[in-house]
C-alpha positions as CSV (number, residue, x, y, z in Angstrom):
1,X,-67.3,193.8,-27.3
2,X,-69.2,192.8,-24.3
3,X,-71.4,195.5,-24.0
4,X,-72.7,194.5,-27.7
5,X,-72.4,191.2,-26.7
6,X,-74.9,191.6,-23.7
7,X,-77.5,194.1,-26.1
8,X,-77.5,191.0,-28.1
9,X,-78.6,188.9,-25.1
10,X,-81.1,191.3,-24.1
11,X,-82.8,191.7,-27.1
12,X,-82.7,188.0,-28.2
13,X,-84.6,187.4,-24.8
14,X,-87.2,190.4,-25.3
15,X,-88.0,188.9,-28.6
16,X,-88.2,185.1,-27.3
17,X,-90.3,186.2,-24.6
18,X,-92.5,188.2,-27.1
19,X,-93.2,185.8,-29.4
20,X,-93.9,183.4,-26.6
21,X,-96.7,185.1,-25.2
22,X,-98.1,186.0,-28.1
23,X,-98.0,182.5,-29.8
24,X,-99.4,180.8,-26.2
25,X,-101.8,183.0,-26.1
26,X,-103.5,183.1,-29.7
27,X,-102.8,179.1,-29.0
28,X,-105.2,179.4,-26.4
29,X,-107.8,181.6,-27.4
30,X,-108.2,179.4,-30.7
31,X,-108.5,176.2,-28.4
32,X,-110.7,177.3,-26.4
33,X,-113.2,179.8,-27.7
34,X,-115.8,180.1,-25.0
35,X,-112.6,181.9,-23.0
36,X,-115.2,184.7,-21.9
37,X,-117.8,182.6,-20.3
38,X,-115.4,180.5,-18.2
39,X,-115.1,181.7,-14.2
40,X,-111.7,183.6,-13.5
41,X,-110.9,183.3,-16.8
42,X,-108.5,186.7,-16.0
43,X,-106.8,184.7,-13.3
44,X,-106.3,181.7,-15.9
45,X,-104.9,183.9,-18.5
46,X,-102.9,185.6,-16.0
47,X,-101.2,182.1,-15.3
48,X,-100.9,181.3,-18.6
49,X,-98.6,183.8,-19.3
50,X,-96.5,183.9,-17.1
51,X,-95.7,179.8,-17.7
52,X,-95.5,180.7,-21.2
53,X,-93.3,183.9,-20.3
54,X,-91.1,181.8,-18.0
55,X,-90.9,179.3,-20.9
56,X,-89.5,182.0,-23.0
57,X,-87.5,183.2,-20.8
58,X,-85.7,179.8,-19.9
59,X,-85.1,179.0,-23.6
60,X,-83.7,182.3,-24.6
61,X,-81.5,181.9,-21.8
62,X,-80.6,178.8,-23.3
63,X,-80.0,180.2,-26.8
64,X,-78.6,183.3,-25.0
65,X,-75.6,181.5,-23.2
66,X,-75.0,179.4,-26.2
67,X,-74.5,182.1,-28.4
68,X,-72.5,183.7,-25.8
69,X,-69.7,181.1,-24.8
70,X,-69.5,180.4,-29.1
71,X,-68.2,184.2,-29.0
72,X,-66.5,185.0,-26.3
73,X,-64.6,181.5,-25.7
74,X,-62.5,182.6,-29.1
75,X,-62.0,185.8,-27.7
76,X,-61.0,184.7,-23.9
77,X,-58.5,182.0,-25.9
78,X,-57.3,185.4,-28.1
79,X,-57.2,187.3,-25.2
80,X,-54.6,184.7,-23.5
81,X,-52.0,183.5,-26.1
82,X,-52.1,187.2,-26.7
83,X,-50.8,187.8,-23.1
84,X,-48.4,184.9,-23.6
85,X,-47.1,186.2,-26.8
86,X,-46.4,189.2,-25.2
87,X,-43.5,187.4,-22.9
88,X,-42.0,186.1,-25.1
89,X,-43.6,182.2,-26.0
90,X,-44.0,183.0,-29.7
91,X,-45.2,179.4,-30.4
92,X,-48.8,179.7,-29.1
93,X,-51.6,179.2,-31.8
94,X,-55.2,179.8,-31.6
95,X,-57.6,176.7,-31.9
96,X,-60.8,178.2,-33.4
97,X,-64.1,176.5,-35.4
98,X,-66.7,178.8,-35.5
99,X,-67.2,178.9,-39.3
100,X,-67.5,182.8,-38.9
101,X,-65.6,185.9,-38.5
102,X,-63.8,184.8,-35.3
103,X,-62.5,181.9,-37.0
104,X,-60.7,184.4,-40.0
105,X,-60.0,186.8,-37.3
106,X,-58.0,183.4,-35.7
107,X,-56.4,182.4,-38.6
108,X,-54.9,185.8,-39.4
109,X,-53.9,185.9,-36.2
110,X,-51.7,182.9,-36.6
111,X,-50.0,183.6,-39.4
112,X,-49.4,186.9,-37.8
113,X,-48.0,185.3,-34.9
114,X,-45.7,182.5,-37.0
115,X,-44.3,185.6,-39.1
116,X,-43.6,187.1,-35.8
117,X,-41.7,184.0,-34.6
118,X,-39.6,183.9,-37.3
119,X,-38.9,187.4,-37.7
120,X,-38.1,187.2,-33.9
121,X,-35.5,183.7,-34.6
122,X,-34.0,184.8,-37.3
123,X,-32.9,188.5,-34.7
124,X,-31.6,186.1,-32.3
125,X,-30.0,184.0,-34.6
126,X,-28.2,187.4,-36.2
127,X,-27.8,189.2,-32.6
128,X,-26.0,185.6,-31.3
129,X,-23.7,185.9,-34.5
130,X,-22.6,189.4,-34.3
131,X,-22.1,188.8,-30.5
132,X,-19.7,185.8,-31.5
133,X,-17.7,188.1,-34.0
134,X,-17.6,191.0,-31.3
135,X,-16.3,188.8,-28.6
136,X,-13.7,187.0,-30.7
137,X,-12.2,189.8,-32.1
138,X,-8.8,191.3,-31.1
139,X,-9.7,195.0,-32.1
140,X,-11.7,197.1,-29.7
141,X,-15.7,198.2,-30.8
142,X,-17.6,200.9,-28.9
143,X,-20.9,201.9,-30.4
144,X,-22.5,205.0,-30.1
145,X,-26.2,206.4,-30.5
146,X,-26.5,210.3,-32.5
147,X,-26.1,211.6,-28.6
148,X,-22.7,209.9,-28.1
149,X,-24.2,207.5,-25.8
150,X,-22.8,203.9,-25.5
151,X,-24.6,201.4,-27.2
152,X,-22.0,198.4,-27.1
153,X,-18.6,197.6,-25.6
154,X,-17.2,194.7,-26.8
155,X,-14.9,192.3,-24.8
156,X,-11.7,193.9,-26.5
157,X,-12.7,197.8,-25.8
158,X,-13.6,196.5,-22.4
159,X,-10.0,195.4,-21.5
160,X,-8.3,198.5,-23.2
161,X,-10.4,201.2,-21.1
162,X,-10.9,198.7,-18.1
163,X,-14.6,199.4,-17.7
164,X,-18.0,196.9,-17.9
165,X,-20.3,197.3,-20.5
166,X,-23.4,196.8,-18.3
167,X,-21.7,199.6,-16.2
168,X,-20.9,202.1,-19.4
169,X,-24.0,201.0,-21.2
170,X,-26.5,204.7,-22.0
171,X,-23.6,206.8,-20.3
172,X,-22.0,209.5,-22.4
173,X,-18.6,208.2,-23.5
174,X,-16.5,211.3,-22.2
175,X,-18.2,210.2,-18.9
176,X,-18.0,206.5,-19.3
177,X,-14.1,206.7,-20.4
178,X,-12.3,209.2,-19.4
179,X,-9.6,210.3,-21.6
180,X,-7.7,213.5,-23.1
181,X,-7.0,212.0,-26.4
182,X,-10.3,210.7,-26.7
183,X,-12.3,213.6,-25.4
184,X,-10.8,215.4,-27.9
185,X,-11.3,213.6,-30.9
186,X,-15.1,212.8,-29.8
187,X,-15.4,216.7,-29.9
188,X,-14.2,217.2,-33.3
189,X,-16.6,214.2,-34.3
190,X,-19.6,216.5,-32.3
191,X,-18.7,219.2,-34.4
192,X,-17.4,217.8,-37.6
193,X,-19.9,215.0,-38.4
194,X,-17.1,212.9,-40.2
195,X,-14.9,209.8,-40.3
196,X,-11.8,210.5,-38.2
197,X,-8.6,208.4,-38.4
198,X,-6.4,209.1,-35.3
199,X,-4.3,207.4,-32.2
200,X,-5.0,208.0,-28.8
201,X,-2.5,207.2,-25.2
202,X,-4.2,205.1,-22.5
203,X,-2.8,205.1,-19.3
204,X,-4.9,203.3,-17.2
205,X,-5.4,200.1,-16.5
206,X,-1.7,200.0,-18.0
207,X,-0.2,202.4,-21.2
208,X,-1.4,201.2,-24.6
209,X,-1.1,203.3,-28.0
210,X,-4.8,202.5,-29.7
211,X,-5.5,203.2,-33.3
212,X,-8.7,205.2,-33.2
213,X,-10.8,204.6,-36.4
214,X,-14.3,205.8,-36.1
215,X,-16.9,205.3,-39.1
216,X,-20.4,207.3,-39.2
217,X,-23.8,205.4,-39.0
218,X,-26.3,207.2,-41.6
219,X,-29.8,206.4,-42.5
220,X,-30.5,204.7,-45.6
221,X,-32.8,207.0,-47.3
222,X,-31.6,210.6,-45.5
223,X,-27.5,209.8,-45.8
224,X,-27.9,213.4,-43.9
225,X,-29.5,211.9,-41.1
226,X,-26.6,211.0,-38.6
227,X,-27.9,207.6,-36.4
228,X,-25.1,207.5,-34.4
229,X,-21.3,205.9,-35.0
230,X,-19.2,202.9,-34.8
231,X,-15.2,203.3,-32.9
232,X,-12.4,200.5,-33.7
233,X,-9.8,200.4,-32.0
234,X,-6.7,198.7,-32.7
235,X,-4.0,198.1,-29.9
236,X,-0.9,199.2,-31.4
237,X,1.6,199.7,-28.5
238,X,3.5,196.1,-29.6
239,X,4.0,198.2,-33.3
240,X,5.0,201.3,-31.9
241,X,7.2,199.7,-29.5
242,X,9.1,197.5,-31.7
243,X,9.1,201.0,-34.0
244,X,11.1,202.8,-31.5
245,X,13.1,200.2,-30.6
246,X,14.2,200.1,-34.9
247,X,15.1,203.7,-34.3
248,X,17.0,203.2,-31.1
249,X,18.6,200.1,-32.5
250,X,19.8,202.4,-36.0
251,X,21.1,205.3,-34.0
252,X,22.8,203.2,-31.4
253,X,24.3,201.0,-34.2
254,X,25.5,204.1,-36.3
255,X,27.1,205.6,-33.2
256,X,28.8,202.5,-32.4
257,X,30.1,201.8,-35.6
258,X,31.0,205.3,-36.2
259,X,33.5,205.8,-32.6
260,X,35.6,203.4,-33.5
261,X,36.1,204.3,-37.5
262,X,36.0,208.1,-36.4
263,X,39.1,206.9,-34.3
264,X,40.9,204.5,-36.8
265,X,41.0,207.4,-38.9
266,X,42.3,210.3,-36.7
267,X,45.0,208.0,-35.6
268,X,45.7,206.8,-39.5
269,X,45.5,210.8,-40.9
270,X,47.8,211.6,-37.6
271,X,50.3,208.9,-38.6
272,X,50.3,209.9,-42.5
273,X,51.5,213.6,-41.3
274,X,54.5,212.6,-40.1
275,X,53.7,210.9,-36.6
276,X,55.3,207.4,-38.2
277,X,58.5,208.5,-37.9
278,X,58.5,208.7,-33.9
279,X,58.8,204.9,-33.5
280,X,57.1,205.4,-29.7
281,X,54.6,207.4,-31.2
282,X,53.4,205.3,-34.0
283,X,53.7,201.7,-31.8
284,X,50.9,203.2,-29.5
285,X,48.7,204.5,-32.4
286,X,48.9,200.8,-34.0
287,X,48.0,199.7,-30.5
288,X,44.8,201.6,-30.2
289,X,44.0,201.3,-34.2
290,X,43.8,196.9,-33.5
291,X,41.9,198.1,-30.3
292,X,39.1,199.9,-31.8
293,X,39.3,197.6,-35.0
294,X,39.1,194.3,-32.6
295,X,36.2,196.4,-31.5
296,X,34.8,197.4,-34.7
297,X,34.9,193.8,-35.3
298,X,33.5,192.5,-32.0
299,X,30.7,194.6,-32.4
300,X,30.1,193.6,-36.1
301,X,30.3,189.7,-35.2
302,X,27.8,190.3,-32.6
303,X,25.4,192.0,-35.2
304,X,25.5,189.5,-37.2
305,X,25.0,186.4,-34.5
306,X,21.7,188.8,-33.3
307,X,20.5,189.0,-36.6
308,X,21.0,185.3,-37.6
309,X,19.2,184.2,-33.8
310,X,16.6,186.6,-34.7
311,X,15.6,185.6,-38.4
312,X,16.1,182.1,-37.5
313,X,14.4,181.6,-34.0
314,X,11.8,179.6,-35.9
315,X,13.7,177.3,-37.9
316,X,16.1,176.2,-35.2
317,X,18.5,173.4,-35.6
318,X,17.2,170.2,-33.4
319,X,21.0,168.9,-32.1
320,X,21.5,167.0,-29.3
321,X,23.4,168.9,-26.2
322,X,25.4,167.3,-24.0
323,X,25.1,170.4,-21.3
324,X,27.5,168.4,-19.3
325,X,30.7,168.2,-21.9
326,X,29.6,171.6,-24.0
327,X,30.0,173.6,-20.6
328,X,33.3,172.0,-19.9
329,X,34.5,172.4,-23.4
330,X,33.4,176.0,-23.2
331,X,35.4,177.2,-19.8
332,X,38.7,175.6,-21.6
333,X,38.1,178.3,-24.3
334,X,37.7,181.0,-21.6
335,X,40.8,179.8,-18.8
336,X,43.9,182.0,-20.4
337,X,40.8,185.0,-20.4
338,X,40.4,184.3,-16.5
339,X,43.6,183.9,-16.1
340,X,44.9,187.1,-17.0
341,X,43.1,188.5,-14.1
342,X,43.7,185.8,-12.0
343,X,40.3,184.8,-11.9
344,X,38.7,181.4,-10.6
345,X,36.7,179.7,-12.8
346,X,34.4,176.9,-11.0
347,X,32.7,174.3,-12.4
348,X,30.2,172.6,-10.5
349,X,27.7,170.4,-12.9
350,X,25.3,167.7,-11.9
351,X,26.9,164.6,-13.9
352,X,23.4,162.5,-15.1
353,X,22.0,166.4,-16.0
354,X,19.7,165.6,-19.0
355,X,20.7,166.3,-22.4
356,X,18.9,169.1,-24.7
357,X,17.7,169.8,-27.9
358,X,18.7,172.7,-29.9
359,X,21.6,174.7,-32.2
360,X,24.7,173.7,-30.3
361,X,26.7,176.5,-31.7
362,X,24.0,179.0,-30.4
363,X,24.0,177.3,-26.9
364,X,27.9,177.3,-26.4
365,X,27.9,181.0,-27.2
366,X,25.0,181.9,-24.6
367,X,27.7,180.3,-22.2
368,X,30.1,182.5,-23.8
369,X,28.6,185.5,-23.1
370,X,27.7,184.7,-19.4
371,X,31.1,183.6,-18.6
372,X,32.9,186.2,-20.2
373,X,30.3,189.0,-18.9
374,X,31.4,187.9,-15.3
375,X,35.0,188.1,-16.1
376,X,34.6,191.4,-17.5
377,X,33.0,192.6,-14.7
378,X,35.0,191.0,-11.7
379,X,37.7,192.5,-10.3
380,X,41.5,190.9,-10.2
381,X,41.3,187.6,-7.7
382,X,37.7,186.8,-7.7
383,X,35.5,183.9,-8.8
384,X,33.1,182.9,-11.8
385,X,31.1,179.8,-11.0
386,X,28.8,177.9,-13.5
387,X,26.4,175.4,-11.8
388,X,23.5,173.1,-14.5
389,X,21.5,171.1,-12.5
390,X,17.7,169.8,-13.4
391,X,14.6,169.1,-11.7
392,X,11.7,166.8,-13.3
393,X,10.8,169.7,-15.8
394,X,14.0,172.0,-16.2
395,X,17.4,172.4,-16.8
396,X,19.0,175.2,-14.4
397,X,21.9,176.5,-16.0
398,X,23.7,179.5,-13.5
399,X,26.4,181.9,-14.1
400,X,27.7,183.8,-10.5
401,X,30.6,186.3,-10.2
402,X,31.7,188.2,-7.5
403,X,31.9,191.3,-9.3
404,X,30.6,194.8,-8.7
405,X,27.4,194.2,-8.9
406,X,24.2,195.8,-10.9
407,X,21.9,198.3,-9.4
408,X,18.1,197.1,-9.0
409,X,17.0,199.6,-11.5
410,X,18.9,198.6,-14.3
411,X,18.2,194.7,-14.0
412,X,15.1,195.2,-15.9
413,X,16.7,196.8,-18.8
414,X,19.7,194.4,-19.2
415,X,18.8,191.8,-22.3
416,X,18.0,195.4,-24.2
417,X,20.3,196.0,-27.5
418,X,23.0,198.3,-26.9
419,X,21.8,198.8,-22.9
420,X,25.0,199.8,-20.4
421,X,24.8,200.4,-17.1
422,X,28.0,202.2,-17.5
423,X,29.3,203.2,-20.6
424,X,32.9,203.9,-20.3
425,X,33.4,200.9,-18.1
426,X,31.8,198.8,-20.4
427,X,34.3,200.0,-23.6
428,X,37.0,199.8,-20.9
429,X,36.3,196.7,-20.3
430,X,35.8,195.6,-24.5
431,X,32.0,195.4,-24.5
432,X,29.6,196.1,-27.3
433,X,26.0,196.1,-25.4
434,X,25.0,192.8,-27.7
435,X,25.9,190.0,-25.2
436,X,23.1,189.4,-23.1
437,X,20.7,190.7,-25.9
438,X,22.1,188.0,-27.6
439,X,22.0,185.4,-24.8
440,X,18.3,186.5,-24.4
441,X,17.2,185.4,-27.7
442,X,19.1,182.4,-27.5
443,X,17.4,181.3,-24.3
444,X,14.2,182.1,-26.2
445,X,15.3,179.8,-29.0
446,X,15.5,177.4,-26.5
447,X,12.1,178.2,-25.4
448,X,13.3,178.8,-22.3
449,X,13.6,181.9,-19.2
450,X,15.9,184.0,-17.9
451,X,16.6,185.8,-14.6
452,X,19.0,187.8,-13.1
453,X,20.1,188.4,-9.3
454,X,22.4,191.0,-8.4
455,X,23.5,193.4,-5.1
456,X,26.1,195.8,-5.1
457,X,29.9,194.5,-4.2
458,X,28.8,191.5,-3.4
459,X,28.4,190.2,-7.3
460,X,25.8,188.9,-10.0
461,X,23.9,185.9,-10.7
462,X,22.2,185.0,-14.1
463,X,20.0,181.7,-14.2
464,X,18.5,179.8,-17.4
465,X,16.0,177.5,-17.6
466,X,15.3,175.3,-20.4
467,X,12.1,173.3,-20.5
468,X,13.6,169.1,-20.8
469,X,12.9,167.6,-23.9
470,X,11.5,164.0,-23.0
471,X,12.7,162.5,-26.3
472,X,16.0,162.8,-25.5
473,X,18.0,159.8,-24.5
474,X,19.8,160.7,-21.5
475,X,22.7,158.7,-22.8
């Protein structure tokens, strides 16, 4: 452009010049016709010329410039939104009026540049929603290009695998996340080319079970042409968990129920061939048929209060508690209990302790459970002491024996269904591995917290909290 620009100039001026000359000098010749017999007439001419060349010259300079700026101004302006464009300020316009091709050439150019701008907005506006849905959602995305290079992590995925996606981003995914499971199943997607339903263990930065669902990105008009492929994955560990604990809960039920009636009926079938007639004989198999039916019962009761807490832990009874008189009422129940083993029970309760809100029936058996526990599990002579106290946001409600004592491994496991530390002590003792599941959801329905403290021979200490309830009138 400026080399055409500048053979314009160049020949504009060769022609001014030209014509210039030419026209001063038939000008001159015609005004004064005795031109031959005038003295240095050459030199004259000679002078002439070169006014009316540098004439010329200065007014096809003039013309020359002016022509000039009225082309390349539009094209400098071009040049520079151009530049601006190109980082990113889309809103720039060109200004032109040259009544030419420049000014087209500008007007095409803005429309150009608007389309761009709002093919460019309405990206954004798309990329800012799909961000959005990405980051709110509780299912893990990974995206991946035809080479099985990460394209996107999303928040979710990001917490699962415990990476970054600006750290993961254009890495191979078998480097990037580093799994068996996955490895595997990324493989057969290499190979396969197909949608693939599967679940895969993480271990690290804690065990999950993910649901691996991966869906294949195709071209629109070559379905053949593989662009790369989209993973979701769902954290299923809370499912699978609950799932095994079902299982656990069956087979632990149908065991339980099934010792006792497997010995009800030995002992009936043994008594029905002739055993009734020893009087000695048949007092002792009554005695440990109401055993394991007081068991069988026990263990059918506690089923039942479980189930009830559980269905109806949203629905719960608003009652007021007096903690004060419903502890107190509670240990009267349990005295001839402790007294056959010549246990101590102490009550030691704050008197202005606020009251509660909740099923009263549910919180007198949670004390129930946790006094009766520590009998159970105190030997002859010792002590179970119940202490409620509050601070400005809690009631403290704590249940100490000086039993035997838990081992630290176990504590963890306690509030599980069916969960012993020792079996045959525990259906020595009468237990059915339901109490302090029991007392757990209770707590819960309570919205409250429980913890447990407990050393070997020296005893164990369960403590409740219950959040106060600011409605309640004290009196």
């Amino acid at each position: 452009m400026q080399k055409r620009i500048f053979l314009t100039f160049v020949i504009l001026l060769i022609i001014g010049v030209s014509i210039t000359g030419i026209l001063s000098f038939s000008l001159f010749k015609i005004t004064v016709p005795e031109l031959e017999s005038i003295p240095n007439m050459e030199i004259m001419l000679i002078k002439y010329q070169a006014i009316s060349i540098l004439s010329g010259l200065t007014v096809s300079l003039l013309l020359g410039f002016r022509y000039i700026k009225k082309v390349t101004d539009p094209i400098k302006q071009l040049t520079s939104i151009t530049k601006k464009i190109s980082t990113g300020n889309y809103r720039q316009r060109i200004h032109s009026r040259t009544d030419d091709e420049l000014d087209e050439l500008s007007e095409n150019f803005n429309t150009m540049s608007i389309k761009l701008e709002n093919t460019i907005d309405e990206l954004q506006e798309s990329n800012t929603k799909m961000k959005a849905i990405l980051t709110s959602m509780l299912n893990g995305v990974i995206a991946l290009d035809n080479s099985k290079q990460i394209i996107l992590v999303n928040p979710a995925a990001e917490e699962m695998f415990g990476v970054q996606e600006k750290e993961v981003r254009g890495k191979h995914i078998l480097e990037s996340i580093r799994n068996d499971d996955l490895s595997k199943i990324v493989r057969t997607l290499v190979n396969e080319s197909k949608t693939l339903e599967s679940e895969i263990e993480i271990f690290n930065p804690e065990y999950k079970v993910l649901s691996f669902h991966s869906n294949l990105i195709r071209l629109n008009n070559d379905p053949t042409r593989i662009l790369g492929m989209v993973i979701i994955l769902q954290d299923v560990t809370k499912i699978r968990k609950l799932e095994n604990m079902r299982k656990e809960f069956v087979a632990n039920v149908s065991h339980e129920l099934k010792t006792p009636l497997t010995s009800i009926k030995g002992f009936v079938e043994t008594l029905k061939e002739g055993a009734a007639e020893n009087s000695a004989i048949r007092d002792k198999f009554l005695g440990i048929i109401d055993i394991e039916a007081s068991r069988l019962t026990s263990l059918i009761q506690d089923l039942l209060t479980l189930s009830e807490i559980e269905n109806e832990n949203n629905l719960v009874s608003q009652e007021d508690i007096d903690i004060n008189k419903s502890i107190d009422r509670t240990l009267k129940l349990l005295n001839e209990i402790a007294n056959q083993k010549n246990i101590i029970l102490e009550n030691k309760i704050q008197e202005d302790i606020p009251h509660i809100k909740g099923n009263r029936s549910w919180f007198k058996q949670m004390i129930i459970n946790l006094v009766d526990n520590g009998i159970k599990y105190t030997p002859d002579g010792g002590k179970v002491k119940i202490e409620a106290y509050n601070d400005d946001v809690n009631v403290y409600i704590k249940v100490s024996d000086t039993g035997i004592g838990i081992e630290e491994e176990h504590l963890s496991r306690l509030f599980e269904r069916f969960y012993t530390v020792d079996k045959a002590r525990s259906k020595q003792v009468g237990g059915t591995g339901l109490g302090l599941a029991i007392v757990k959801h209770i707590v819960l329905s309570f919205k409250g917290n429980i913890d447990v403290e407990s050393k070997i021979g020296k005893g164990t200490k369960f403590i409740v909290s219950i959040p106060i309830d600011k409605s309640v009138d004290i009196n």
